[in-house]
C-alpha positions in Angstrom: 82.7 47.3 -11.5 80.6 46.2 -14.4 80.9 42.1 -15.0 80.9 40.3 -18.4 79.7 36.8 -19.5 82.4 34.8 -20.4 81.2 32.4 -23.4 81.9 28.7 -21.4 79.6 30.8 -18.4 77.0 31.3 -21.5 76.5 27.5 -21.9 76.6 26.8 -18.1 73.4 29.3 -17.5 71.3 27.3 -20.3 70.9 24.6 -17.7 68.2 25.3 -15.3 69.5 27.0 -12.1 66.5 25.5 -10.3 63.1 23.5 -10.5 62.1 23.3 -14.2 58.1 23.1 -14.6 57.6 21.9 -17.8 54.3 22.7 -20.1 52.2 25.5 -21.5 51.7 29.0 -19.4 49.0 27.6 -17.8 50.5 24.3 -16.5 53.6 25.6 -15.2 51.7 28.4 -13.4 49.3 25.9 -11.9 52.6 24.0 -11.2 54.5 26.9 -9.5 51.3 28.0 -7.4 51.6 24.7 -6.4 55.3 25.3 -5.1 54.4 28.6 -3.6 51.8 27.0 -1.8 54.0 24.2 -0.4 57.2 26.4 0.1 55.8 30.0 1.5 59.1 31.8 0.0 59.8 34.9 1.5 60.0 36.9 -1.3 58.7 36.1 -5.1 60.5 37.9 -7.9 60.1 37.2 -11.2 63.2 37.9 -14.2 61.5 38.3 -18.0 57.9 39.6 -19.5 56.5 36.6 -20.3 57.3 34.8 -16.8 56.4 37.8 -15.0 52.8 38.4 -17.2 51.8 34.6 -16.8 52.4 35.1 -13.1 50.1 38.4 -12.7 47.3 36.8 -15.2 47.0 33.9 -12.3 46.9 35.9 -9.3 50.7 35.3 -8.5 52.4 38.8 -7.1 55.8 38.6 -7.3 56.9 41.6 -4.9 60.1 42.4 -7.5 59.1 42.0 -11.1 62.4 42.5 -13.5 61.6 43.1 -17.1 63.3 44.7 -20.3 60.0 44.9 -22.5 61.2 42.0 -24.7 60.4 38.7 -25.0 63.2 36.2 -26.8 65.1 39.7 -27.7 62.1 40.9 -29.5 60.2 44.0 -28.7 57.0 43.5 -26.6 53.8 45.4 -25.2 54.7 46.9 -21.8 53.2 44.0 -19.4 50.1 45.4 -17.9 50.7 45.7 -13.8 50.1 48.6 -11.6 53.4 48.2 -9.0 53.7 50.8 -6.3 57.2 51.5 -7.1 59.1 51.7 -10.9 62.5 51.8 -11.1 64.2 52.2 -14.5 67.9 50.7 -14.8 70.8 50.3 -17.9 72.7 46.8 -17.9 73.5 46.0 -21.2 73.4 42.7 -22.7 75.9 40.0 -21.4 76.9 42.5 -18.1 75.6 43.1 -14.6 76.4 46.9 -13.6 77.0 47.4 -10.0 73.6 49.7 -10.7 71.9 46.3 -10.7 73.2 45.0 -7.0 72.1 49.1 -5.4 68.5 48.7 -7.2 68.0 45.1 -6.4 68.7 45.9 -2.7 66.4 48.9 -2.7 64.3 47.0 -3.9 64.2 44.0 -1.5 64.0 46.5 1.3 60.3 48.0 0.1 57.2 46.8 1.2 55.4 47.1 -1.6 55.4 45.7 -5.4 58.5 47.0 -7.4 58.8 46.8 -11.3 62.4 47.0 -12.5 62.4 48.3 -16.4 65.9 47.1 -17.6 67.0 49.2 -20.7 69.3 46.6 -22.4 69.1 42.7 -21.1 67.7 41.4 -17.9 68.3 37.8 -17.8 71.7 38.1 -15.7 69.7 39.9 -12.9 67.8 36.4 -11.8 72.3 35.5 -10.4 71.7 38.9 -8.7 68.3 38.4 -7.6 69.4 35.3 -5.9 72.6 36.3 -4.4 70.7 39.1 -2.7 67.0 38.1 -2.0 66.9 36.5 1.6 67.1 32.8 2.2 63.7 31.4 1.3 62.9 33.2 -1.3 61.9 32.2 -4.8 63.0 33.4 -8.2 61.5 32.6 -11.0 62.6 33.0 -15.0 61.8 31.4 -18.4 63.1 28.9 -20.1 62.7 28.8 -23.6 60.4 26.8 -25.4 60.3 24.5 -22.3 58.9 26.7 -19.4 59.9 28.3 -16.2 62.0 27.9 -13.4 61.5 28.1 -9.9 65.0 29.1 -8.1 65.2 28.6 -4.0 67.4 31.1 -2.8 69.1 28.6 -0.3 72.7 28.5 0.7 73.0 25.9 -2.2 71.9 27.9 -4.6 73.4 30.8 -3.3 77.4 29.4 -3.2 76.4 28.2 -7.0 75.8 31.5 -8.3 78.8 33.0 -6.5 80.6 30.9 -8.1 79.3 31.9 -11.9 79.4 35.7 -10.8 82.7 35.5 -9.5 84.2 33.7 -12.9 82.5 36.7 -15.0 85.1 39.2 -15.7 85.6 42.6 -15.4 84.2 44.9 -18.1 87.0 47.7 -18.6 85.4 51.4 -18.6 85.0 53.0 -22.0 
Protein backbone atom coordinates (compact mmCIF):
# COMPACT_ATOMS: atom_id res chain seq x y z
CA UNK A 1 0.00 0.00 0.00
CA UNK A 2 1.31 3.25 -1.08
CA UNK A 3 1.57 6.02 2.02
CA UNK A 4 0.98 9.77 1.82
CA UNK A 5 2.38 12.78 3.67
CA UNK A 6 -0.09 14.25 5.69
CA UNK A 7 0.64 18.18 5.74
CA UNK A 8 1.20 18.53 10.00
CA UNK A 9 3.84 15.23 9.10
CA UNK A 10 5.33 17.92 6.34
CA UNK A 11 6.30 20.37 9.11
CA UNK A 12 7.36 17.68 11.59
CA UNK A 13 10.18 16.23 8.94
CA UNK A 14 11.69 19.92 8.53
CA UNK A 15 13.33 19.38 11.94
CA UNK A 16 16.39 17.39 11.80
CA UNK A 17 15.79 13.63 12.37
CA UNK A 18 19.38 13.41 13.58
CA UNK A 19 22.80 15.19 14.10
CA UNK A 20 22.81 18.44 12.20
CA UNK A 21 26.51 19.47 10.98
CA UNK A 22 26.26 22.84 10.17
CA UNK A 23 28.65 24.73 7.31
CA UNK A 24 29.74 24.60 3.80
CA UNK A 25 30.25 21.04 1.86
CA UNK A 26 33.48 20.91 2.97
CA UNK A 27 32.88 21.43 6.72
CA UNK A 28 30.20 19.17 7.24
CA UNK A 29 31.99 16.45 5.38
CA UNK A 30 35.05 16.95 7.38
CA UNK A 31 32.44 16.96 10.27
CA UNK A 32 30.66 13.69 9.37
CA UNK A 33 34.11 11.76 8.57
CA UNK A 34 34.70 12.76 11.87
CA UNK A 35 31.41 10.92 13.09
CA UNK A 36 32.15 7.92 10.90
CA UNK A 37 35.39 7.76 12.34
CA UNK A 38 34.17 7.78 15.90
CA UNK A 39 30.84 5.71 15.37
CA UNK A 40 31.95 2.78 12.72
CA UNK A 41 28.18 2.58 11.47
CA UNK A 42 27.41 -0.50 9.94
CA UNK A 43 26.07 0.64 6.90
CA UNK A 44 26.35 4.34 5.35
CA UNK A 45 23.60 5.38 2.93
CA UNK A 46 23.15 8.52 1.72
CA UNK A 47 19.29 10.16 0.55
CA UNK A 48 19.77 13.31 -2.14
CA UNK A 49 22.49 14.31 -4.99
CA UNK A 50 24.16 16.79 -3.39
CA UNK A 51 24.64 14.86 0.09
CA UNK A 52 25.49 11.82 -1.70
CA UNK A 53 28.21 13.79 -4.40
CA UNK A 54 29.91 15.80 -1.43
CA UNK A 55 30.25 12.33 0.25
CA UNK A 56 31.97 10.54 -2.92
CA UNK A 57 34.19 13.88 -3.72
CA UNK A 58 35.76 13.16 0.08
CA UNK A 59 36.39 9.61 -0.12
CA UNK A 60 33.07 8.74 1.92
CA UNK A 61 31.32 5.33 0.25
CA UNK A 62 28.05 5.15 1.31
CA UNK A 63 27.21 1.35 0.39
CA UNK A 64 23.28 2.60 -0.63
CA UNK A 65 23.32 5.95 -2.45
CA UNK A 66 19.39 7.17 -3.07
CA UNK A 67 19.09 9.89 -5.52
CA UNK A 68 16.35 11.38 -7.96
CA UNK A 69 18.80 13.57 -10.20
CA UNK A 70 17.52 16.74 -8.60
CA UNK A 71 18.80 18.95 -6.28
CA UNK A 72 16.00 21.46 -4.32
CA UNK A 73 13.43 19.91 -7.09
CA UNK A 74 15.56 21.18 -9.86
CA UNK A 75 17.06 19.03 -12.55
CA UNK A 76 20.71 18.10 -12.04
CA UNK A 77 23.82 16.35 -13.80
CA UNK A 78 23.64 12.57 -13.00
CA UNK A 79 26.20 12.43 -9.89
CA UNK A 80 29.30 10.87 -11.18
CA UNK A 81 29.89 7.29 -9.20
CA UNK A 82 30.52 3.93 -10.63
CA UNK A 83 28.20 1.55 -8.00
CA UNK A 84 28.24 -2.14 -8.68
CA UNK A 85 24.60 -2.38 -8.65
CA UNK A 86 21.70 0.37 -10.23
CA UNK A 87 18.43 0.05 -9.37
CA UNK A 88 15.80 2.32 -10.86
CA UNK A 89 12.44 2.82 -8.74
CA UNK A 90 8.94 5.20 -9.13
CA UNK A 91 7.72 6.92 -5.72
CA UNK A 92 6.23 9.99 -6.44
CA UNK A 93 6.40 13.06 -4.53
CA UNK A 94 4.94 13.15 -0.96
CA UNK A 95 4.47 8.93 -1.04
CA UNK A 96 6.53 5.85 -0.19
CA UNK A 97 5.41 2.82 -2.52
CA UNK A 98 5.72 -0.50 -0.98
CA UNK A 99 8.45 -0.72 -4.15
CA UNK A 100 10.60 1.43 -1.94
CA UNK A 101 10.62 -1.05 1.34
CA UNK A 102 11.43 -4.46 -1.46
CA UNK A 103 14.35 -2.36 -3.11
CA UNK A 104 15.71 -0.89 0.04
CA UNK A 105 15.92 -4.46 1.55
CA UNK A 106 17.57 -5.84 -1.60
CA UNK A 107 19.52 -3.54 -1.31
CA UNK A 108 20.83 -3.75 2.30
CA UNK A 109 21.39 -7.39 1.56
CA UNK A 110 24.22 -6.73 -1.28
CA UNK A 111 27.75 -6.58 -0.66
CA UNK A 112 28.64 -4.17 -2.83
CA UNK A 113 27.76 -0.24 -3.65
CA UNK A 114 24.10 0.20 -4.76
CA UNK A 115 22.67 3.43 -6.50
CA UNK A 116 18.92 3.85 -6.21
CA UNK A 117 17.67 6.34 -9.21
CA UNK A 118 14.15 7.46 -7.85
CA UNK A 119 11.92 8.67 -10.69
CA UNK A 120 9.74 11.19 -8.75
CA UNK A 121 10.96 12.32 -5.08
CA UNK A 122 13.42 10.65 -2.77
CA UNK A 123 13.49 12.47 0.42
CA UNK A 124 10.79 10.13 2.21
CA UNK A 125 13.13 7.06 1.58
CA UNK A 126 15.82 8.39 4.41
CA UNK A 127 12.18 7.09 7.13
CA UNK A 128 12.60 3.99 5.07
CA UNK A 129 16.23 3.73 4.99
CA UNK A 130 16.11 3.94 8.68
CA UNK A 131 13.43 1.73 9.60
CA UNK A 132 15.17 -0.99 7.60
CA UNK A 133 19.05 -0.47 7.68
CA UNK A 134 20.40 -2.56 10.75
CA UNK A 135 21.02 -0.96 14.15
CA UNK A 136 24.21 1.08 13.84
CA UNK A 137 23.98 2.34 10.81
CA UNK A 138 24.14 5.87 9.59
CA UNK A 139 21.91 7.81 7.14
CA UNK A 140 22.65 10.79 6.05
CA UNK A 141 20.46 13.68 4.04
CA UNK A 142 20.56 17.41 3.36
CA UNK A 143 19.21 20.00 4.92
CA UNK A 144 18.68 23.01 3.10
CA UNK A 145 20.71 25.91 3.20
CA UNK A 146 22.01 24.69 6.59
CA UNK A 147 23.82 21.29 5.86
CA UNK A 148 23.46 17.62 6.38
CA UNK A 149 22.34 15.28 8.73
CA UNK A 150 23.76 12.32 10.21
CA UNK A 151 20.81 9.83 11.35
CA UNK A 152 21.80 6.74 13.87
CA UNK A 153 19.66 4.05 13.10
CA UNK A 154 19.16 3.12 16.86
CA UNK A 155 16.01 1.90 18.55
CA UNK A 156 15.37 5.60 19.27
CA UNK A 157 15.39 6.67 16.11
CA UNK A 158 13.83 3.71 14.84
CA UNK A 159 10.33 3.85 17.23
CA UNK A 160 10.47 7.82 15.97
CA UNK A 161 10.05 7.14 12.42
CA UNK A 162 7.56 4.44 13.07
CA UNK A 163 5.69 6.65 14.48
CA UNK A 164 5.74 9.34 11.33
CA UNK A 165 5.24 6.33 8.88
CA UNK A 166 2.54 4.88 10.70
CA UNK A 167 0.48 8.54 10.88
CA UNK A 168 1.01 8.78 6.88
CA UNK A 169 -2.04 7.57 5.22
CA UNK A 170 -2.99 5.37 2.81
CA UNK A 171 -2.85 6.48 -0.90
CA UNK A 172 -6.17 4.95 -2.60
CA UNK A 173 -5.19 3.11 -6.01
CA UNK A 174 -6.10 5.07 -9.21
Amino acid sequence: MTLSLIPRLRQELKNPLGTLLRGTPKQTMKQLTELILKEKPKVIISVGDMVSQSMLKHGIQPQIIIVDNKVMREKSEPIQMTASKQVSIKNPAGTLTPETWRVMNRALKQKQQVQVLVEGEEDLLTLVAVLEAPEGSLVVYGQPYEGVVAVKADKKTKERVQQVVETMEPTPKS
